[in-house]
N, C-alpha and C positions, 0 to 999 in steps of 0.2 A: 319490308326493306329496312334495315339498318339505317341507324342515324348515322350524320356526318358529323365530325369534331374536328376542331382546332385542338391538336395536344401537346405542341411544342412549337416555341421560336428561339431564334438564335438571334446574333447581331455583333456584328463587325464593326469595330472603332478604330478608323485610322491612327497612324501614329504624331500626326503633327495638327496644332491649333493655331488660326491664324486668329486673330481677336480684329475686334473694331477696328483700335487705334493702333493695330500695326497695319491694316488693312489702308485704313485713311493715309496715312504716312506714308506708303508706298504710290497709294492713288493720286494726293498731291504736288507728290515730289515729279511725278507721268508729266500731270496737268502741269506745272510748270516749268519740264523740258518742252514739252509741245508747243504753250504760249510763246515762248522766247525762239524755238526754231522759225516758227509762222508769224511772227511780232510784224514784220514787214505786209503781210496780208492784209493783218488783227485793224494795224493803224489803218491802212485802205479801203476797211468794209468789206474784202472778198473775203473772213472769214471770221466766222465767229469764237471764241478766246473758250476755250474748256475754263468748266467752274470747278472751285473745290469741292468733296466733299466734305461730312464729317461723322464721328459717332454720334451724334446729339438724332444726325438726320436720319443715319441707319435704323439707330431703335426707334425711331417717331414711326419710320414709315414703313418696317414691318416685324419689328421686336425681338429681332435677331443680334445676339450680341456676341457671339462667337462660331467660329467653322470646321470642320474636322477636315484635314487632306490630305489626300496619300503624299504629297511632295508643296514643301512651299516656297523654296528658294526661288524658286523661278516663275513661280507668281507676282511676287514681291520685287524682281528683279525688273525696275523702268524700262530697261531696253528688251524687257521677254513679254513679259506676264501674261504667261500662261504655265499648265507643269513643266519641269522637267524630266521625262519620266525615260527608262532605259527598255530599248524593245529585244523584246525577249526571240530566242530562237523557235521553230515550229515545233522542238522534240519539248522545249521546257512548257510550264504551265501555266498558260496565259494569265495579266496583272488581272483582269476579271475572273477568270475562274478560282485564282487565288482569294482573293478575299470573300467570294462565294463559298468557299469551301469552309471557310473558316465559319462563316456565319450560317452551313448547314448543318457541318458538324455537331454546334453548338445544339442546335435546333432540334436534332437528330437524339442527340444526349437527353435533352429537357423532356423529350417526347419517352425517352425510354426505349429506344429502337434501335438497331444495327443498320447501318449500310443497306446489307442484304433484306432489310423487311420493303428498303423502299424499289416502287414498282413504276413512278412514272416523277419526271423533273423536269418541273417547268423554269426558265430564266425568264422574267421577265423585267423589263429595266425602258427608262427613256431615251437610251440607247446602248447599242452593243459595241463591242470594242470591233468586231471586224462582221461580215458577211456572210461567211460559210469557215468552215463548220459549224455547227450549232455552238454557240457557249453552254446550254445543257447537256449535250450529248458529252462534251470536254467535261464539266465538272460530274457528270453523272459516270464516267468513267474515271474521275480525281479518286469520288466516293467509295467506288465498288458496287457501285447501284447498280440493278436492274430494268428491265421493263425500257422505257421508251423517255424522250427526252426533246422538247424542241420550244424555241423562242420568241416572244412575243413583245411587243411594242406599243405599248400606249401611252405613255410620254409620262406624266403625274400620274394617271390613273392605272399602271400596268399592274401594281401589286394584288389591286381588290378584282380587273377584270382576270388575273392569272387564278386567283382564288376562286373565283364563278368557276372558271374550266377546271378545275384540281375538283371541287364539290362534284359537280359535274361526272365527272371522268370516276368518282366513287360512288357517285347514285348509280351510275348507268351499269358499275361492273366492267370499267376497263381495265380500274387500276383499284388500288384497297389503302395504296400508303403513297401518297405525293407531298412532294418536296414541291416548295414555291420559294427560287429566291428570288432575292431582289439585288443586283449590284450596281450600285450608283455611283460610277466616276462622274461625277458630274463636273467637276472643275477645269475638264477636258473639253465642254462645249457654254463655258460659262465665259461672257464677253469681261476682260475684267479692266477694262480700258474707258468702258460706259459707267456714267455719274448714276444711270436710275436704275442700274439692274449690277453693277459689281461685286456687289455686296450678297448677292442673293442665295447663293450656292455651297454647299458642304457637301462629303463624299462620305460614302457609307455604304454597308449591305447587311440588308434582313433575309431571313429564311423563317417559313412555315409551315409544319406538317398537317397535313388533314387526311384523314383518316375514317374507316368505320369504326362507329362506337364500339362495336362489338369485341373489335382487337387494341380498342386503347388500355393502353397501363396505365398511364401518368394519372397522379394527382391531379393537375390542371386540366382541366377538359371544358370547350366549349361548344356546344351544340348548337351548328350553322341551321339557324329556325330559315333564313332566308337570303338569296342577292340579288341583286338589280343594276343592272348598267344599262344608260344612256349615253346619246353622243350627236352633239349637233354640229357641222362645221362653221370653223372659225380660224382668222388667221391672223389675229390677235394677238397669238403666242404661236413663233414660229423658227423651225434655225431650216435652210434649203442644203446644210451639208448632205450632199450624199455622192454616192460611187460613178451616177451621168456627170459630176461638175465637169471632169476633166475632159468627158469629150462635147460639155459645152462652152471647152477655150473658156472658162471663167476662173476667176481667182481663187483658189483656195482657203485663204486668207481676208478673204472679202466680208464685210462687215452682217453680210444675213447669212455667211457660214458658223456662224454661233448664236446662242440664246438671243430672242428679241420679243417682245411685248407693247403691246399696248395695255401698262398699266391699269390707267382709269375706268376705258371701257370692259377689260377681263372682270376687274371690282364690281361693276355694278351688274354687269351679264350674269357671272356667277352662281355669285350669291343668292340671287332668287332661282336660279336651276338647280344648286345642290338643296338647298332647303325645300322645295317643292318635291324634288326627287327622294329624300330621307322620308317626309312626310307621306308621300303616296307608299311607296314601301313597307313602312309603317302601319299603314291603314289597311294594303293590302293582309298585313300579319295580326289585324286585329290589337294593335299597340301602340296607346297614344304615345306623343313627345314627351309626353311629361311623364310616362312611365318608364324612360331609359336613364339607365342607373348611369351610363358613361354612354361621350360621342370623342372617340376618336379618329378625328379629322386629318384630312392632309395638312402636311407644316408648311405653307407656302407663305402666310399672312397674318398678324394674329387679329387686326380687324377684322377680314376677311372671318374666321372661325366665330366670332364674338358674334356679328351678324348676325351668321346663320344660327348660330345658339337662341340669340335673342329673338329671332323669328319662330323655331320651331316649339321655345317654350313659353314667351315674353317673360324667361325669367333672369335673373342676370348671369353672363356665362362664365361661371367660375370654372378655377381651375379645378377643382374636383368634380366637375360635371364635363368639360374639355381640356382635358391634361397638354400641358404645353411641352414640347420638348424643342420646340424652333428656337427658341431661345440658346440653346446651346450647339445645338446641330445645324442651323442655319434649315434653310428646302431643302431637304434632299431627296428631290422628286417623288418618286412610288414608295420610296421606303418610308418615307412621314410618317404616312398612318399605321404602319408598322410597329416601328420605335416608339409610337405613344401607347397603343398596344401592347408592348413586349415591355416598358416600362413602367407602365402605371395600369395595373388588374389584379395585383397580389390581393389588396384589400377589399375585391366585391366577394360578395356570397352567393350559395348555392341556389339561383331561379332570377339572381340579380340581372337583366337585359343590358349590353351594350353594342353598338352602332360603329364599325369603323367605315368609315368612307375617306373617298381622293377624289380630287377633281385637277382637272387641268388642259391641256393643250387637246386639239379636237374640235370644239372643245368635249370635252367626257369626261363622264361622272359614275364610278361603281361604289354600291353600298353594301356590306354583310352585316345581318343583326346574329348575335349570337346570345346565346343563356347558360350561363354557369351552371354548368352542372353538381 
């Protein structure tokens, strides 16, 4: 049997950056229409008075200092904030499959491959823009792809479990060339009105080819030695949008139709599941921690990665052993481990091991080690 490789990724950079302090600026100026509406409450005790935020507190609490979005006017906008985004007709090309395509293309190029070599596309994302039709079967038709196409959902973790079924789907002889992308509107289901979580979201998409070794060209090739996903429930991290709201007569608009968390307790759960999860995987491959050359991680927290660094090698986690890229991308759910992936590998060598994983809502955790070829 043929090895499997990673031989190209792509990636999608929207056009607008919203920063900290326009971000706070917008936030504060919310929080003190709302005080002053409710002031009559605030004074009475029937309600409690929104607090500021600021960027001091942004970077403290999760080292995100800028966000990439497809639209910001209307995030920023006190009486919206959320996008403002223009819905497209059924004949044109959906705003997800658009930015998908862009970042398969890309992906598609790095690998050294046409359209036509690919055989199976998977979309996987923390959510789709609609329900049917497939968002793959649309961008695997944008492409001129072939073969089969359908979409998957696991919230943070979709891009490494999409990557298990793409290995998968080339060990078994379904497919020979799959496309995995990843599109993350996320500022579409990001609460931006909340003091602990507004701040948390940036918009993006990744794409990744995996392949039989046999048929790769590219220079870059990595050799998927192995994956692992786990998943325990938890509700923790949760948004209930979906297509029963309306015939459960609920609000659209209602405050668990978008992103919500329990912070503290996802922190401390975590961290010991994905570091236990990396290490057993690990072991299964016969490969200590401290033999992996790079761990790229989901972008959700940079404590959060520091952790589990510090756990799986008790050594200190630097950036050239977990590449940050949250810093400038903000979360952007499944694509995280991606973009640290697809930004920071130029510089390993040939037998070099590295580890991407994602964790998140589920909760659930997939890991791929691979080895430079």
């Amino acid at each position: 049997m043929s090895a499997v490789v990673i031989s190209g990724t792509g990636l999608y950079q929207p056009p607008h950056i919203i920063t900290n302090d326009e971000l706070v600026a917008s936030f504060n100026a919310y929080v003190d229409a709302w005080n002053a509406e409710h002031a009559a409450d605030i004074e009475a005790g029937t309600r409690q008075p929104l607090t500021h935020s600021s960027s001091e507190f942004i970077e403290k609490a999760s080292g995100i200092q800028q966000r990439y979005v497809m639209e910001k006017e209307g995030i920023l906008d006190i009486t919206r904030m959320y996008p403002r985004l223009q819905e497209r007709a059924d004949d044109q090309l959906s705003l997800m499959a658009e930015i998908a395509v862009d970042a398969s293309r890309k992906a598609i190029a790095a690998a050294g491959k046409t359209p036509a070599d690919i055989d199976a596309v998977i979309c996987s994302a923390s959510n789709m823009q609609r329900a049917y039709p497939a968002m793959a079967v649309e961008i695997q038709q944008a492409l001129g792809a072939g073969g089969y196409g359908f979409d998957m959902n696991v919230a943070c973790s979709a891009a490494t479990f999409a990557l298990d079924q793409a290995v998968n789907a080339v060990r078994s002889g379904s497919a020979k060339c799959v496309l995995v992308v990843n599109p993350e509107i996320t500022s579409g289901h990001q609460e931006w009105k909340d003091r602990d979580c507004h701040f948390i979201f940036g918009d993006v998409a990744t794409a990744t080819i995996v392949e039989r070794a046999d048929t790769a060209t590219s220079a870059d090739q990595w050799e998927v030695l192995g994956t692992q996903l786990a998943t325990q429930f938890s509700n923790n991290i949760r948004n209930n949008f979906g297509y029963l709201n309306r015939s459960e007569d609920s609000d659209p608009k209602a405050r668990d139709k978008t992103f919500r968390q329990e912070g503290r307790k996802v922190f401390k759960e975590v961290v010991p599941m994905v570091a236990a999860h990396i290490e057993r995987q690990l072991s299964g491959l016969g490969i200590a921690p401290t033999a992996v050359r790079r761990f790229w991680l989901h972008q959700a927290n940079l404590a959060m990665n520091q952790l589990v660094i510090k756990k799986l090698t008790d050594g200190e986690p630097t950036a050239d052993i977990a590449p940050l890229i949250l810093n400038e991308f903000a979360n952007t759910s499944s694509a995280g481990s991606i973009i640290a992936f697809h930004r920071h590998r130029a510089d390993l060598k040939a037998g070099d091991v590295g580890v991407i994983c994602s964790f998140g809502a589920g909760y659930s955790v997939g890991s791929v080690t691979l080895r430079k070829r």
